[in-house]
N, C-alpha and C positions, 0 to 999 in steps of 0.2 A: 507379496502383500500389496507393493506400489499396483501392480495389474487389477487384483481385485476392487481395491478402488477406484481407479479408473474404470472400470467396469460395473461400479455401482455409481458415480458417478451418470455415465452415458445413459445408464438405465433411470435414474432420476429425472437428466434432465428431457429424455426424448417425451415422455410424457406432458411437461409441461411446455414442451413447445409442441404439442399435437394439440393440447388443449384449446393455448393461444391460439393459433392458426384454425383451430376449428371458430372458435369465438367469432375471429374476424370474416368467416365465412360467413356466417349466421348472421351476422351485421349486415353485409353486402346484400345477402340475399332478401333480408327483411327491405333495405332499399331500395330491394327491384320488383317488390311486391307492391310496397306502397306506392313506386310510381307507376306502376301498372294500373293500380284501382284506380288511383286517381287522375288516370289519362281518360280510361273509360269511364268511370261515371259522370267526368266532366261532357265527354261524347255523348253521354244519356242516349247510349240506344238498347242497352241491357238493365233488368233490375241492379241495384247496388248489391243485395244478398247475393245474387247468381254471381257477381262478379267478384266480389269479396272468396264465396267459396271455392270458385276457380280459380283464384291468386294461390290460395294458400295451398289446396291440391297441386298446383304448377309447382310452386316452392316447396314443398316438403318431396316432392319428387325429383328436381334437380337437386336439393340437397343430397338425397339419397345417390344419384347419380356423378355428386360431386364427390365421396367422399374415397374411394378408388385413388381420385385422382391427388386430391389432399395428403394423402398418405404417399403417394411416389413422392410427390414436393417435394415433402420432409425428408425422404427415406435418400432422395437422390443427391441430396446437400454435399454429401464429398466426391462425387462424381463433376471429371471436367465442364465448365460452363458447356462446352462447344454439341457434347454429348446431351448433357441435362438437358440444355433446351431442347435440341430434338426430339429428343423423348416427352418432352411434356408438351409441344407444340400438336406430335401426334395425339398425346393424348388427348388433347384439349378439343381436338378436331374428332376425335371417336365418343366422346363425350357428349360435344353439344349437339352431336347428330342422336345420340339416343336420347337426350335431351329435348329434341323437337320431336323426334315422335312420338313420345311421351305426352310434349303439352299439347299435339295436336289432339291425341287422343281425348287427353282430360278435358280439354272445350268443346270437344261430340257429346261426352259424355252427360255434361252439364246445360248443354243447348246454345251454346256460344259458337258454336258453328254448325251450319249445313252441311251434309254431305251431299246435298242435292247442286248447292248452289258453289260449292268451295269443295273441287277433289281432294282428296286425302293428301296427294304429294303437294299438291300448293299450298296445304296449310303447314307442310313441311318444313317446303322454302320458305314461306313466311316464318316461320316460328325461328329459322336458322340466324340470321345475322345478328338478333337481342340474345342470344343464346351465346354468340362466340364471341359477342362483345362482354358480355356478361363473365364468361370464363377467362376470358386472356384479363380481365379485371383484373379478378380476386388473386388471378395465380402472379400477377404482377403484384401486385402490394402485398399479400403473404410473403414472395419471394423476400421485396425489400427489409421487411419484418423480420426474414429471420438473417439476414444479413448484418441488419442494425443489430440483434443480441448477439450474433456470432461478433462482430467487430467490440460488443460491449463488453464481452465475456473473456475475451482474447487480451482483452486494454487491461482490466482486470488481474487476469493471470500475469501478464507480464510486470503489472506495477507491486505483485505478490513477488513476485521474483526477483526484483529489483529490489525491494526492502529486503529479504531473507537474504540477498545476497550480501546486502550493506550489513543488514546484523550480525552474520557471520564474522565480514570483515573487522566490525567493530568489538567482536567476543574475542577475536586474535587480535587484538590490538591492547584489550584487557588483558588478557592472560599474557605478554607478552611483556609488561608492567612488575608482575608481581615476582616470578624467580629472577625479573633484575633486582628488586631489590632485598630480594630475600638473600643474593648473593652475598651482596653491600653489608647485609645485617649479618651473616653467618662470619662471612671475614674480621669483623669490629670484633663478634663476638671470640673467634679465636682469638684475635688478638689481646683481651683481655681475659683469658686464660693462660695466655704464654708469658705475661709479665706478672700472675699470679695475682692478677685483682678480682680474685673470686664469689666477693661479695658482690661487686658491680655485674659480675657477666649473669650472676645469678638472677638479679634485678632486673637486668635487660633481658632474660629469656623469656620471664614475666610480660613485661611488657611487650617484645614481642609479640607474645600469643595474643595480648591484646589486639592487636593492631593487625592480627592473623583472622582473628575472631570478626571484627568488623568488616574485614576483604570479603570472606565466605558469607557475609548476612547482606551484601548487595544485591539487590537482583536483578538478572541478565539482560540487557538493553532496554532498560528504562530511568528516565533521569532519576536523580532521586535530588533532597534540600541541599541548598548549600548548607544551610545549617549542619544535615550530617555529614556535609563533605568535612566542613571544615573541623568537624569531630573527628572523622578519620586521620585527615592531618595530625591534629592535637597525640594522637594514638600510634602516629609516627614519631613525634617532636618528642616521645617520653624514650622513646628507642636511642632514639640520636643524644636525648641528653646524657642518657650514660655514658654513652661512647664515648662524648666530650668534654663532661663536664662542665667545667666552668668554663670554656670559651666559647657557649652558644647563649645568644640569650636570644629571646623571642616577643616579637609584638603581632598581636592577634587583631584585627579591627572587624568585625561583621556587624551592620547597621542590624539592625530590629526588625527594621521592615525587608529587610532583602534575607530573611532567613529561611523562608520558604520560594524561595527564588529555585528556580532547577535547573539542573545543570548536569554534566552527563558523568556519571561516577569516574573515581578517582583523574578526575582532571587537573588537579594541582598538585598532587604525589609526587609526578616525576619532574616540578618546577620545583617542590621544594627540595626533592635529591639532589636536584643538578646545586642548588645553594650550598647544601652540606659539603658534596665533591666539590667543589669548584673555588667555594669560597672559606667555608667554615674548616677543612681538613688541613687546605697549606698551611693557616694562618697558626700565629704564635703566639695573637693578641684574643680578647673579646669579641666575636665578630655576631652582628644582630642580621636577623633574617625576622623580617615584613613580611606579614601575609594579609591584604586586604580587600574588601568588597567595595566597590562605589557604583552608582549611577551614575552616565556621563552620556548626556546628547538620548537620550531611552533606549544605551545600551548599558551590558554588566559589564564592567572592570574589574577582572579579578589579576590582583599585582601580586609579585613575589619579588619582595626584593630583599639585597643581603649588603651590605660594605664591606666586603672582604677584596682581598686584591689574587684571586687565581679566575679570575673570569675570561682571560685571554682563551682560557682553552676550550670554550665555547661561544667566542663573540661571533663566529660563523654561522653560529644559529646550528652546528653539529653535535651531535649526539645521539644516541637511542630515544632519549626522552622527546628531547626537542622534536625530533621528527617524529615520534607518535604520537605526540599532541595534535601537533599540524595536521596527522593526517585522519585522525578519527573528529577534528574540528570541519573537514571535507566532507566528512562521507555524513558527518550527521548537519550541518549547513550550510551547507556549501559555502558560496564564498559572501554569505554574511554575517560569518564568523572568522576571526584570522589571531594568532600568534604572532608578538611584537618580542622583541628580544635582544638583548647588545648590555655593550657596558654603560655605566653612565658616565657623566662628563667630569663630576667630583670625587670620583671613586667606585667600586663595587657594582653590582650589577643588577640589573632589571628585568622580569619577563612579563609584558602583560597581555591577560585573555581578553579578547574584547568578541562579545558575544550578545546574541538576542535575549531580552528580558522575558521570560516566562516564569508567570506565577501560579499556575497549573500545573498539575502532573500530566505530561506528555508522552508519546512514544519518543524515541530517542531520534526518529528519521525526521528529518524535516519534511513538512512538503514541499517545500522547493526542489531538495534533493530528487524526492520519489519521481518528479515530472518530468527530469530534465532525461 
């Protein structure tokens, strides 16, 4: 499948670079037409008709004599330089020789030259040096031509590559999120099957599928609102409230105008797990977990914070979450986004995103990323 593509591929684009290259020919040559006329007629020793019609017989006849050569150009394009040029240097040199006897002919023909006063081969040699300067021209600037879309088409492919390969990485980064915490949730829910609180695991299987149901409606490397991040959260926090009832309590803050803010899906999930493990599960009391949006400096601050006292086992900034964050905060912008994280100074702990402001829907790669 991948061959036949490449193979319709090659077949597409040869033609439109024979096009091009032919275009640029037809350019070059119409400029050696017009300076032609207009050398002679300035010399006013021929009619301007007579010489107008021997331009354009000479050109339409080198053209013809060029197009041979045009088509090696193209054709010889993956052939070593050292090669290629030999070969078009001879041809250039078999070329503008039938080239001049061509136009020597078509200026007999039209009365631009005597054969009484100018033998045939000196109007040969004459007709030869505009002729081979005329050819190593074209064949020089077409050459650069398709150099330049071969380097543009190349830049291209590889900055394709470079993103598919980032998307990749950031779909295993996703996926890599979600049977962590499906674990977290299937273990709560045994456990409130083995102490026979079967009303509640009931509740949370519910809910679960919620917050199952929202995972599977994101779609695949593209931001999406903070608005519905912070909805997927909310579709977590009903999970987790069963689990622990009364010693979770929750403050939500998202401004008005930062709700269409984007931002790369589930990027706070595994901030607000690491709150639940870390801080909300030791504890014995009411422990409050912060989730907020801010402007700061024209970047987004998205904080997650909790007062719980089991933060130690992440003040290293370790964990599965912690460093999935970090590293799909990399691959989607580089290093003008970063993850802050530690305990704080009065208690309980802190993690904050700090990240570029877009209020657009974007692809998920930066272009910083794609360039580097």
């Amino acid at each position: 499948m991948q061959g036949s593509i490449a193979a319709t591929g090659v077949v597409r684009q040869r033609p439109s670079a024979l096009w091009r290259a032919f275009g640029t020919l037809c350019a070059i040559e119409a400029m050696v037409l017009l300076v032609y006329c207009c050398s002679q007629i300035m010399l006013g020793k021929f009619p301007a008709g007579t010489l107008v019609l021997t331009g354009v017989v000479m050109v339409l006849g080198d053209t013809l004599c060029d197009l041979p050569l045009l088509v090696a150009l193209i054709a010889s394009e993956r052939l070593q330089p050292r090669l290629r040029w030999t070969l078009m240097l001879f041809g250039v040199l078999v070329v503008t020789i039938a080239q001049s006897f061509f136009d020597t002919q078509a200026r007999t023909w039209t009365g631009l030259r005597n054969p009484d006063s100018q033998p045939f081969r000196e109007g040969v040699i004459h007709a030869f040096p505009i002729n081979f300067y005329a050819n190593m021209m074209w064949v020089g600037l077409i050459a650069m031509q398709q150099a330049y879309y071969s380097l543009r088409a190349r830049t291209d492919e590889l900055v394709a590559a470079r993103a598919s390969e980032r998307a990749t990485q950031l779909a295993a980064l996703r996926f890599q999120l979600n049977p962590h915490f499906l674990f977290n949730a299937l273990n709560a829910l045994s456990s409130l099957v083995v102490v026979g609180r079967a009303a509640q695991a009931e509740e949370m299987i519910g809910r679960l599928s919620g917050f199952l149901r929202a995972s599977l409606g994101a779609r695949e490397g593209a931001m999406v609102r903070l608005e519905d991040e912070f909805e997927t959260i909310e579709a977590y926090l009903d999970v987790e409230r069963v689990r622990f009832d009364d010693r979770l309590e929750t403050r939500i803050d998202l401004p008005a105008d930062l709700r269409c803010a984007q931002v790369p899906p589930f990027l706070l999930q595994p901030l607000v797990e690491n709150a639940m493990k870390y801080g909300v599960a030791p504890a014995r009391r009411p422990v409050t977990v912060e989730i907020a949006a801010a402007i700061e400096g024209g970047e987004l601050w998205l904080t997650v914070r909790d007062d719980g006292e089991g933060a130690d086992g992440v003040s290293g900034g370790g964990g599965v979450g912690l460093a999935n964050i970090r590293e799909r905060l990399a691959l989607s912008y580089g290093v003008a986004a970063r993850l802050e994280a530690g305990p704080e100074a009065l208690g309980g702990y802190r993690a904050l995103v700090r990240l570029p402001l877009v209020s657009r829907a974007e692809p998920i790669l930066h272009e910083a990323v794609l360039a580097a």
